[in-house]
C-alpha positions in Angstrom: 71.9 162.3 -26.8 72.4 159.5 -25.0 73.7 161.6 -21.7 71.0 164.1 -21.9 68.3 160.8 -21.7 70.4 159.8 -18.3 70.4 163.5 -17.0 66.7 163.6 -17.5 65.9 160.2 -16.3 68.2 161.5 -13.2 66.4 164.6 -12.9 63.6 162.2 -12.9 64.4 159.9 -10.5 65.6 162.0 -7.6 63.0 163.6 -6.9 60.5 160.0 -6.8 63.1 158.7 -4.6 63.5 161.6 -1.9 59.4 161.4 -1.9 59.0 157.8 -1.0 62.2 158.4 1.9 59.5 161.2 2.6 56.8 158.5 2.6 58.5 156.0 4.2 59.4 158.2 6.8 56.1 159.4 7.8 54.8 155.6 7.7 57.2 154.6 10.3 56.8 158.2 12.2 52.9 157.3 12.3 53.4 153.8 13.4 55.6 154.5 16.1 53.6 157.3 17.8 50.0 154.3 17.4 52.2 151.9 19.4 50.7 151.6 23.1 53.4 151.9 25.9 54.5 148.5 27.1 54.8 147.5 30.5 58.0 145.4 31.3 57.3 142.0 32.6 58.8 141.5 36.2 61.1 138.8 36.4 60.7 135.3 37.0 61.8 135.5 40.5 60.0 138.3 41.3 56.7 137.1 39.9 57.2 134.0 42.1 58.4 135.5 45.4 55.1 137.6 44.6 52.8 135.1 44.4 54.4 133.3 47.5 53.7 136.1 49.6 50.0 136.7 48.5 49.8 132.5 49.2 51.6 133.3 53.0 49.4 136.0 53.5 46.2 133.8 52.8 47.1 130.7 54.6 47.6 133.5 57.5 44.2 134.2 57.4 43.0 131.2 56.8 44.8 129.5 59.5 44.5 132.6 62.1 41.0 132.6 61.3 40.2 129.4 62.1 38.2 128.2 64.9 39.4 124.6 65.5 43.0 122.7 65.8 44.8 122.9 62.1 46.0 119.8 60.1 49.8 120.1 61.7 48.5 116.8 63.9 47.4 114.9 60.2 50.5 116.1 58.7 52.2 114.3 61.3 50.2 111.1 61.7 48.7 110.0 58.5 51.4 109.0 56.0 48.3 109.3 53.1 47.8 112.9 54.1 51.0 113.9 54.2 51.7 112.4 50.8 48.8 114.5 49.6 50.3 117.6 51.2 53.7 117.0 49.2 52.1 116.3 46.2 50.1 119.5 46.6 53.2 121.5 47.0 55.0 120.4 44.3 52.4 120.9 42.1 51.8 124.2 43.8 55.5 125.1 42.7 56.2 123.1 39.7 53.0 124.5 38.1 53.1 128.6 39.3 57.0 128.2 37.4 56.0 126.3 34.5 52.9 128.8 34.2 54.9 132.2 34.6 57.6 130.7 32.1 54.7 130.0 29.5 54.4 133.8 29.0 58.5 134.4 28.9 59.4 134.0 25.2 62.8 131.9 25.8 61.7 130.3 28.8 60.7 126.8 27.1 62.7 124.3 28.9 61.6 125.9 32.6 58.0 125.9 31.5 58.5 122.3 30.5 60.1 121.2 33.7 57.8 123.0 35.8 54.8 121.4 33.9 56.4 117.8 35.0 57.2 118.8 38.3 53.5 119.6 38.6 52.2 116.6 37.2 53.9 114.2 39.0 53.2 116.0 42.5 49.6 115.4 41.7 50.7 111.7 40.1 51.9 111.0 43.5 49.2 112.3 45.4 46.8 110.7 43.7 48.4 107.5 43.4 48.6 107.4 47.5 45.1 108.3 48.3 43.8 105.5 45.8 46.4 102.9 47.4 44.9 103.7 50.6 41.3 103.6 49.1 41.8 99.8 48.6 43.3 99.0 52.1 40.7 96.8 54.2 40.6 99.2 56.9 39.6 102.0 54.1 35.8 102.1 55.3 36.7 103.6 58.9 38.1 106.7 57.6 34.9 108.1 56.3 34.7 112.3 55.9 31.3 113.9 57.3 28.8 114.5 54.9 29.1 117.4 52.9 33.1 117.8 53.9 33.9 117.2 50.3 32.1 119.8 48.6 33.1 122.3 51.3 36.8 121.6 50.8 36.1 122.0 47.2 34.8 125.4 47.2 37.0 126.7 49.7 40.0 125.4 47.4 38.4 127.2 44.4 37.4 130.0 46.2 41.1 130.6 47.7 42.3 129.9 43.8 41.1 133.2 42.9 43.1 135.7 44.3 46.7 134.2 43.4 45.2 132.6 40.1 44.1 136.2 39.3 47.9 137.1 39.3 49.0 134.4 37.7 46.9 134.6 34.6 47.1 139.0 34.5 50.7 138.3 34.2 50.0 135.2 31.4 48.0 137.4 29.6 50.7 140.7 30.0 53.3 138.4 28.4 53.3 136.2 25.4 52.1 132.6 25.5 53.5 130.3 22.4 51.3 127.8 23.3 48.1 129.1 24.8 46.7 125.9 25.4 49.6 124.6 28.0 49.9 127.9 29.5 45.9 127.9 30.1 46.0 124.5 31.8 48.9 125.1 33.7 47.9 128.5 35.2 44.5 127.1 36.4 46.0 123.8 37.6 48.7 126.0 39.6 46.2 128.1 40.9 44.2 125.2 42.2 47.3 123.6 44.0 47.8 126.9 45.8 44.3 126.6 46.9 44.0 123.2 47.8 47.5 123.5 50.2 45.7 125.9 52.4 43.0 123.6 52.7 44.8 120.8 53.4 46.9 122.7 56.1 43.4 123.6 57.7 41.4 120.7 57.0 42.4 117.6 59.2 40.0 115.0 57.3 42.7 112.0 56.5 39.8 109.9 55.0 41.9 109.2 51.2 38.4 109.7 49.4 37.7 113.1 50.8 41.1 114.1 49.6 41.0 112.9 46.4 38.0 114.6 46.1 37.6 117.5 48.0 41.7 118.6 48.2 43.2 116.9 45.0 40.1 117.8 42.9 40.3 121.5 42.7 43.3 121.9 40.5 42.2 118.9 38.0 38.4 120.4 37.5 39.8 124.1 37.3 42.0 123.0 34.5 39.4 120.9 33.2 36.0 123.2 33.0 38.6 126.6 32.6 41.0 125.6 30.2 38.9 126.3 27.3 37.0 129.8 27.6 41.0 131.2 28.8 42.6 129.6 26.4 39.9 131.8 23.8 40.9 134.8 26.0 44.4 134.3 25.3 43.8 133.7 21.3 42.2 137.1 21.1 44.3 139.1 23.1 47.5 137.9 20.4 45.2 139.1 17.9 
């Protein structure tokens, strides 16, 4: 009796089985052919050299376009303005590194690095045009009215096109911390833009570069950080 029950409750149980391999099968068949295609992320290296050459190209332009003498002479002779332009650069590098990283899953420790290297090349800056703010012959290096807000907008207006890579790339990869990655990618953006503007500017007056050079990348991060940092959220679903 008892091993016609089992043959039964074989007979039984076969059949439910080979139906939800059938099941399971069709589940997994389904959810494989819904998946989008995924594009490969380019490598670190090669999303850098990238964005160094769309930089090149528009400090070309920028410089070939340019009707007076560039900032090479400031560079040389104010110690303030070339302190800027370092600071500039290494936020310019530490931050488009930290800000690629951000969307490399495994790539913590470079975005970490890259987001200190950043802030203390803006640190530094900073720090030098305020020092030279408060020396008594401060008052003679005044910038031409308007100069600041002009710098400004050029800086944010040469933000876009390398920011615009930047953040398609963000956005193509996968953020663990949306917030950092947000900030970062707008304040490297705005370093980018503010070097060419130092390199074409010439104004060594420490206010005007605070403001008008050293400003961009703070109040991009600042008034942008928030409405990408939603973009980001929704795309991870």
């Amino acid at each position: 009796m008892e091993l016609s029950e089992a043959a039964a409750l074989g007979r039984w149980v076969e059949p439910a089985r080979s139906a939800m391999r059938d099941s399971s099968e069709r589940l997994i068949r389904g959810m494989v052919e819904d998946l989008e295609p995924v594009t490969p992320l380019p490598r670190l290296r090669s999303a850098f050299a990238m964005i160094l050459s769309l930089w090149a190209v528009l400090l070309g332009v920028v410089l070939w376009s340019q009707d007076g003498p560039s900032a090479m002479g400031a560079l040389a002779a104010d110690r303030v303005y070339l302190a800027a332009f370092a600071g500039l650069v290494v936020a310019s590098v530490g931050g488009t590194i930290s800000a690629l990283a951000a969307g490399t899953p495994g790539r913590e420790r470079i975005e970490v690095w890259g987001m200190l290297l950043a802030l203390f090349g803006l640190v530094v800056a900073a720090a030098a045009c305020l020092v030279a703010m408060n020396a008594p012959d401060a008052d003679a290096l005044a910038a031409p009215m308007g100069a600041d807000g002009m710098c400004f907008r050029g800086g944010a207006l040469l933000a876009l096109l390398p920011g615009g890579v930047i953040l398609s790339l963000l956005v193509r990869g996968w953020a663990l911390h949306p917030v950092r990655a947000s900030l970062l990618a707008l304040a490297a953006s705005g370093s980018l833009g503010s070097v060419i503007v130092h390199m074409s500017c010439g104004i060594v007056a420490p206010a005007h570069v605070l403001v008008g050079h050293l400003g961009v990348p703070v109040v991009l991060a600042a008034l942008g950080g928030y409405p990408l940092v939603v973009i980001l959220q929704r795309l991870r679903g």
